[in-house]
C-alpha positions as CSV (number, residue, x, y, z in Angstrom):
1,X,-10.9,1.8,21.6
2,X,-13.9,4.2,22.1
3,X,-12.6,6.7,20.2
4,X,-12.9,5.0,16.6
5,X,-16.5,4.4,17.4
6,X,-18.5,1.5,18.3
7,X,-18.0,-0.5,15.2
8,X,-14.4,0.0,14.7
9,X,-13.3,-0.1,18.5
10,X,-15.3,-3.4,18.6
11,X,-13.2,-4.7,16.1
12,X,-9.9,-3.2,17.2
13,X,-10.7,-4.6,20.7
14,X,-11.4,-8.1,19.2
15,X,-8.1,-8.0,17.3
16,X,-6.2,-7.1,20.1
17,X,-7.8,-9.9,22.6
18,X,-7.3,-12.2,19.7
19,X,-3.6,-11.1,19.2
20,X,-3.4,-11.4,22.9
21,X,-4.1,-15.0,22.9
22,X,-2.2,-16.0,20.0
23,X,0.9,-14.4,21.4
24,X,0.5,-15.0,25.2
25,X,3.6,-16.8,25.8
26,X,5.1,-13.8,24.6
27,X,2.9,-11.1,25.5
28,X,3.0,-12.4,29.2
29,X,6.4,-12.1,30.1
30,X,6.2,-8.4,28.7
31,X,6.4,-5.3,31.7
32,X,3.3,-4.1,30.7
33,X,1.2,-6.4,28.9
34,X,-1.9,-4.4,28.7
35,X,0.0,-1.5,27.1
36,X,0.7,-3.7,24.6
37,X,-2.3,-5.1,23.7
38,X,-3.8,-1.5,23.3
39,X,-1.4,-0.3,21.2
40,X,-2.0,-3.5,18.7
41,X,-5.9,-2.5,19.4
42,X,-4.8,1.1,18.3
43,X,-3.3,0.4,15.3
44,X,-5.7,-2.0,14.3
45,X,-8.5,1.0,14.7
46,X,-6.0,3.4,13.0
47,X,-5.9,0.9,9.7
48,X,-9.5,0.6,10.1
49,X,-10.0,4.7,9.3
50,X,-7.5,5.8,7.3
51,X,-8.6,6.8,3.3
52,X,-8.2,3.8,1.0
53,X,-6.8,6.2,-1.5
54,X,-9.6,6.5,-3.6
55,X,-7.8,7.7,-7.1
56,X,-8.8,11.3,-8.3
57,X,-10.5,11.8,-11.8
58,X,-9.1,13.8,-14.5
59,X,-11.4,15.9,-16.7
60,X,-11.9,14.4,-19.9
61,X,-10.6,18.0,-21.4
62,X,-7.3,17.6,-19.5
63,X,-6.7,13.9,-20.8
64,X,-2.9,13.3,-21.7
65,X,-2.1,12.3,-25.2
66,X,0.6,9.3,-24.7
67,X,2.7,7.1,-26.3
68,X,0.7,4.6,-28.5
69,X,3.2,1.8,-27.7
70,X,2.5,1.8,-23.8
71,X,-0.6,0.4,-23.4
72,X,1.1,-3.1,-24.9
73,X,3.9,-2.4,-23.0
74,X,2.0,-2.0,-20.2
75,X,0.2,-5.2,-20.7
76,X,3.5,-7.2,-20.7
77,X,4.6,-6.6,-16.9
78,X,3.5,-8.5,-14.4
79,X,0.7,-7.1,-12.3
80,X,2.9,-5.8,-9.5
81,X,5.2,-4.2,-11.4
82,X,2.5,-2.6,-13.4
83,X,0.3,-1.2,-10.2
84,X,3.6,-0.1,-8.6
85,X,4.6,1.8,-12.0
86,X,0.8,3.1,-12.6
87,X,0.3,4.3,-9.3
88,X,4.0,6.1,-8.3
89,X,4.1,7.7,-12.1
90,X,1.0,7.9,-13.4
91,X,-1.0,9.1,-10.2
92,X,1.8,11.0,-8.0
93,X,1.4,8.1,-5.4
94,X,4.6,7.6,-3.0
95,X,6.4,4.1,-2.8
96,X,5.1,4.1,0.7
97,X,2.1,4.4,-0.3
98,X,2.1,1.9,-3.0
99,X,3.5,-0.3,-0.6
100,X,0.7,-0.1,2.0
101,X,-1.6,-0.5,-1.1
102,X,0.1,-4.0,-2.2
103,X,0.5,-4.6,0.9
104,X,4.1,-5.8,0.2
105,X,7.5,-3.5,1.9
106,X,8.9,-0.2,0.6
107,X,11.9,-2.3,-0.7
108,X,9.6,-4.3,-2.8
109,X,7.9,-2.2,-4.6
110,X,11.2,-0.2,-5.1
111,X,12.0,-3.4,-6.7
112,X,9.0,-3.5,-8.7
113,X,9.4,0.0,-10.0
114,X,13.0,-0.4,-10.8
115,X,12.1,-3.4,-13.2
116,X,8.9,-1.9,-14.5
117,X,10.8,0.9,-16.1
118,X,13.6,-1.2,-17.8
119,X,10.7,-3.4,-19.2
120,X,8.9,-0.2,-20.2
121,X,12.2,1.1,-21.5
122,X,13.3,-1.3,-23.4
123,X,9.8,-2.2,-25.1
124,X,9.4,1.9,-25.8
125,X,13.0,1.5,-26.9
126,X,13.6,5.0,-24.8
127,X,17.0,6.0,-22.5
128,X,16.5,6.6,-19.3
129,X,16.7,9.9,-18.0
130,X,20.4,10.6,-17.1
């Protein structure tokens, strides 16, 4: 864990010993235990580095016009829905990425999107896009 630095290896290792013990009836009757254990510590130290996605700024010259109806619209889904549709459409975001961000699976937030835009259809009273 060494190579995310002393901080984040720390914590990697930490989360892999305490993995380790909360899972050793499993995690013992594995081939190669320690293996294991430092892949979760891996992964654990990956999460730890990767960008939060911090959201780019738009100049306030290049600021969209948009439909006056959408912020209400908006304001009527439920706060999934409205993250998931805000930050696939609005900021380019993939579902995957979305998904990591909500911290909920791919097939969720497909979900979410799918009845975000009837909602935001229907109140907009637009057709979807054929």
């Amino acid at each position: 864990m060494a190579a995310f630095g002393p901080e984040v290896g720390a914590d990697a290792a930490a989360e892999a010993l305490a993995y380790g013990w909360e899972h050793w009836d499993r995690i013992s009757s594995m081939d190669n235990p320690t293996g294991h254990l430092f892949r979760v510590g891996q992964n654990v130290g990956k999460r730890a580095r990767r960008p939060q996605g911090y959201l780019p700024r738009p100049e306030p010259t290049e600021l969209p016009a948009f439909e006056p109806g959408l912020a209400p619209a908006l304001e009527s889904l439920t706060e999934p829905q409205r993250i998931a549709a805000t930050m696939v459409h609005a900021f380019g975001w993939s579902q995957t990425e979305t998904a990591e961000l909500l911290a909920v699976s791919h097939s969720t937030v497909r979900t979410h999107l799918a009845r975000a835009m009837k909602k935001l259809q229907a109140a907009l009273e637009v057709e979807p896009h054929a």
